[in-house]
N, C-alpha and C positions, 0 to 999 in steps of 0.2 A: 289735266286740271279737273272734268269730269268726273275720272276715278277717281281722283283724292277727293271728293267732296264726300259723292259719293260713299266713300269707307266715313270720312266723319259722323253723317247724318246715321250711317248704321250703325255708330258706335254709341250715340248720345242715345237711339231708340230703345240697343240692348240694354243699355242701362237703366234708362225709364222703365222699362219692362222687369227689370230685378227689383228697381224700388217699390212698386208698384205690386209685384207681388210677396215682397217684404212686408208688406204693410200690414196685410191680412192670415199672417201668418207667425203664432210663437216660437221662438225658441223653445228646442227642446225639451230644457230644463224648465220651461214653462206651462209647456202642453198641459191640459186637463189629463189628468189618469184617467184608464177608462173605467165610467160608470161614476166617475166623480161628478157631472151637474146632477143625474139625478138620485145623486143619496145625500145632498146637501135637504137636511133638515126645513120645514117647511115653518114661517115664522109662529110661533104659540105662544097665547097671555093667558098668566096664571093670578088666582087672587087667594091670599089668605087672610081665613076666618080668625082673626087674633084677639078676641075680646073687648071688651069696654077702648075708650082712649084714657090712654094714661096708665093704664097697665104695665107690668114694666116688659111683659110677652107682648105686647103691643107697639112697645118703643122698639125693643128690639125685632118685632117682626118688620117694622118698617126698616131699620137696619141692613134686613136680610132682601129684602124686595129691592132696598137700595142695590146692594150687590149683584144681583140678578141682571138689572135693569142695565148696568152697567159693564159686567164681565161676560155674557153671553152673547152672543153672536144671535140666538134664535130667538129666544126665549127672553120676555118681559113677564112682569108683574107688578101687583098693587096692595092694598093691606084694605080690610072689609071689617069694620066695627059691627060687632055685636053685642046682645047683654050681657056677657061672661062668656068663660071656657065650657060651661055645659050646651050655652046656648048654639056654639059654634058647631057641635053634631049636629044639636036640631036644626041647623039652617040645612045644612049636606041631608039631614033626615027626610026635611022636609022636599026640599029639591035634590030630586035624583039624578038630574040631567048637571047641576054642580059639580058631583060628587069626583069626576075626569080632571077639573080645570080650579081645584079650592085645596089649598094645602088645610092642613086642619092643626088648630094649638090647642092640644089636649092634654089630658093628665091621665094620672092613676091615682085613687079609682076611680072607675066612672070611664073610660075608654073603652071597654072591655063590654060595658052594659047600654051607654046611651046610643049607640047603633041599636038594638033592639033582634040582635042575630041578623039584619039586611046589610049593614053597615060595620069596615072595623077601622080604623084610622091606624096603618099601620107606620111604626117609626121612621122617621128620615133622624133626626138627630136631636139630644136632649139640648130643651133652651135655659131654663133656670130650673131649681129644688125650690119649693115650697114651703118651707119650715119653720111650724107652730112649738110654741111649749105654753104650759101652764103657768101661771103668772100673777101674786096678792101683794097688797102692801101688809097682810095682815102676817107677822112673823110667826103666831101661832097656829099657821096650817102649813107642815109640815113636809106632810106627806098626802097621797090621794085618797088615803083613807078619810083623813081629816075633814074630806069636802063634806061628811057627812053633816045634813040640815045647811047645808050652804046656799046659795044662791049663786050659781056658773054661766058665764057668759062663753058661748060655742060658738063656732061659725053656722052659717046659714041651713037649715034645716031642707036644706032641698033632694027631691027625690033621686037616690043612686049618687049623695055629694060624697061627704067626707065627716060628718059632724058627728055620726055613730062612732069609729073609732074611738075617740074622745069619752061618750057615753057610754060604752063597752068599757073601755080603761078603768074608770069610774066603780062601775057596776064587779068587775072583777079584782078589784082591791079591795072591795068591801064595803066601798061607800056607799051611805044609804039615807034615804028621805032628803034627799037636793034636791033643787029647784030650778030649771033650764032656763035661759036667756039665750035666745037663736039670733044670729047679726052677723053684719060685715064688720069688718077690722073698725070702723069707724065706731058705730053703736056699741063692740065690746070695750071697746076704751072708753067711749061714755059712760058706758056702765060701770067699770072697775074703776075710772075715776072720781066717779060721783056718788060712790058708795051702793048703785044698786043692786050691783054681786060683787060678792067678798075676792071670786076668783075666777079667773077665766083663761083663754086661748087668745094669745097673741103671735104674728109673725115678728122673728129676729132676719138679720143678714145675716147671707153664707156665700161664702163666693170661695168656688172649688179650688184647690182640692183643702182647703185645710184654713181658713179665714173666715172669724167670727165677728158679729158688728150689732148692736143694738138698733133695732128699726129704727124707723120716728115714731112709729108708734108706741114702743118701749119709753124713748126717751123722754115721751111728750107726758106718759103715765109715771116716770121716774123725775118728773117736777114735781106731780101731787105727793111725793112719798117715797122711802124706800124700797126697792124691785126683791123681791123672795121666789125662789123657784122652787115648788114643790117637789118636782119628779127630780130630785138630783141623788148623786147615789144609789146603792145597791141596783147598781147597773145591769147586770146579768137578771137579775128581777125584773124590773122597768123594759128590759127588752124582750121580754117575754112575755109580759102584757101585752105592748104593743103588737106581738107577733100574734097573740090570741083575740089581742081585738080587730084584727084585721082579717079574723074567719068571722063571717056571719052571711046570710040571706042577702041579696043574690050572691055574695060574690064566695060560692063555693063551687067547689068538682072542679069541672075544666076553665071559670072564671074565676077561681081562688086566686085570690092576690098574694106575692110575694110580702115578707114583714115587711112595713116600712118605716123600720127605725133605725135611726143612727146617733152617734154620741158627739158631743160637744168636753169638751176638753173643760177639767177645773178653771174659771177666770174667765171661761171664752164670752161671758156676759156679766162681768164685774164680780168685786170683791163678794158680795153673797152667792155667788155661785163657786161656793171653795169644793164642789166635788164634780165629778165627769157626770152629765146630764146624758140621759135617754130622752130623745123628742121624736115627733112623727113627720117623718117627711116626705112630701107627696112631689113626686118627678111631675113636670111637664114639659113638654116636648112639641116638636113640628111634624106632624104625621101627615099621611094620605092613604086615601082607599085604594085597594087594587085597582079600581076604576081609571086612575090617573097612570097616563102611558110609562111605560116602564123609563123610557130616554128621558121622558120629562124628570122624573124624579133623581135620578142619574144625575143629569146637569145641576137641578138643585142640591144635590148634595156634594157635588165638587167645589161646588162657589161655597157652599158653608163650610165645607174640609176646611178649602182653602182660606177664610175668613175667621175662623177661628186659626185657623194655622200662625194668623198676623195679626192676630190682637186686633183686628179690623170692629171690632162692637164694643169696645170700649170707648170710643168718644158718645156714644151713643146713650150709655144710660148704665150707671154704676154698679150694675151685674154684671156688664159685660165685660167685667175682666178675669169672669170667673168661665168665659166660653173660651175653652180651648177644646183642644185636637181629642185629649184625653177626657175633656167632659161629655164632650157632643158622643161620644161611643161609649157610653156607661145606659148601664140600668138595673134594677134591684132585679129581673132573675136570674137564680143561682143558677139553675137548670140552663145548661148550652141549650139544648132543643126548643125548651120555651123562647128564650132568649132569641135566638135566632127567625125565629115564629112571627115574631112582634114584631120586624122590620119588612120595610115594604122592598120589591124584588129588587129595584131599581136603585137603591140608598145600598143594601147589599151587596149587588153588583161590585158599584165603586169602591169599596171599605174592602173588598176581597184581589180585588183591582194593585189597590194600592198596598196591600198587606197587612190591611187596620186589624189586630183583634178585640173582638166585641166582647165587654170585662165587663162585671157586675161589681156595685159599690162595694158589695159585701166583702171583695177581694182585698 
């Protein structure tokens, strides 16, 4: 009786003994690989500089922070207001210890220059285009020649902006003794509605690859009156202004800007617009400095692949159905080398990864 007990209590201990070191032990197919805890990524929060609220690079940067915050594993973020997209280098300018942990919403021109050579915001993916044209209720100006002794209402006269273009266009068609009016979208439409310039710069909707839409700001100046677009027709003209007004101080030699003009289709802004228009359009994009770890920017550019991939920014803010796969890897240069130049290691990386090629509009 002894024995048989005996063999019982040996047989309950063995077993104790197996559960027990069960316990502290994966299956196979479970184990850690080796060197797997320590190449697990260490947690990182990022903030991007997206301009004013209410922006529509702003709406949608919140969009993209949402994604972040949500589909990463390491990596959070937030969205950081400032005075505009110029202002957003000078925060990175200003603080250099940012420059690692601040995605940047920048444009062209003005990317290239407001770094100051310390600083370059280089590309992760384009967010929205830009895009102004010229704009009278008055039918008898024409053409840009016509602005001559006019009164023109330009975007904001600020240092390395964008409002030369315009005044280059101008100045190279021949128009002469006009009269500048510098402003935000708001004060040009004041002004073209209330009669204190005859003509001026407005933005329209564009939502890629090929979708035209009258602002509200169009629409709110097409109550006072009739919409006339002067720069329409003789296209291959108009785009050759544009391509010459886009060489000037600084942005020549190695910061020479790519043209940036593109056409709008006869109609693409109602019945008076019966011919294919040349307009100027300025990319803006989500960039970073070299400074910002290469993985980081990696991870953020898969979550935007992948987000534009799924129409993911369209409930967000009515550009964003213009971010797709083939938007976000567009840019106006023609030049591969350039082209390639202008994205940061880490956005490249993945886009090479996954077998994206990097195409210019002009294609």
């Amino acid at each position: 009786m002894k024995k048989k007990n005996f063999s019982i209590l040996f047989s309950v201990l063995l077993l104790l003994a197996v559960m027990v070191s069960g316990c502290g032990t994966k299956p196979a197919s479970e184990a850690p690989k080796p060197g797997e805890e320590t190449q697990k990524r260490q947690p990182m929060h990022i903030s991007i500089a997206a301009g004013r609220p209410g922006d529509m690079w702003y709406v949608l940067s919140h969009a993209l922070a949402t994604f972040i915050n949500e589909r990463s594993d390491w990596l959070t973020a937030d969205v950081v207001a400032t005075a505009g997209v110029t202002d957003n280098t000078r925060l990175l300018m200003g603080e250099k210890a940012l420059r690692g942990t601040h995605v940047n919403v920048t444009m062209l021109p003005g990317a290239t220059i407001w770094g100051e050579g310390e600083y370059m915001p280089l590309k992760i993916g384009m967010l929205v285009m830009l895009n102004e044209t010229f704009v009278t209720l008055d039918p008898r100006i024409k053409t840009l020649a016509d602005f001559s002794g006019k009164t023109v209402a330009l975007p904001r006269d600020v240092p390395d902006g964008y409002a030369w273009i315009f005044r280059n266009m101008l100045d190279i068609a021949g128009a002469t003794n006009y009269r500048l009016m510098h402003g935000g979208i708001d004060a040009r439409l004041t002004a073209l509605r209330d009669g204190a310039a005859q003509v001026g710069v407005l933005p329209f909707d564009y939502y890629y690859p090929g979708e035209f839409a009258l602002s509200a700001s169009l629409l709110e100046l097409g109550a006072r009156g009739t919409l006339y677009f002067p720069n329409q027709g003789d296209i291959e003209k108009n785009l050759a202004i544009i391509a010459e007004a886009c060489v000037t101080d600084p942005f020549i030699g190695e910061k020479a800007l790519p043209p940036l003009g593109m056409v709008a289709p006869a109609g693409a802004l109602g019945v008076t617009q019966s011919e294919p228009m040349a307009f100027v359009s300025t990319p803006v994009y989500w960039a970073a400095g070299i400074e910002m770890p290469e993985d980081v920017v990696y991870e953020i550019t898969r979550i935007l692949y992948e987000a534009a991939k799924n129409g993911d920014f369209i409930p967000y803010h009515a550009m964003g159905k213009g971010i797709t796969v083939d938007f976000i890897t567009r840019s106006f240069w023609d030049d591969e080398k350039e082209r390639l130049e202008m994205y940061h290691p880490g956005a490249l990386k993945f886009y090479r990864e996954m077998g994206v090629t990097l195409k210019s509009f002009n294609e």
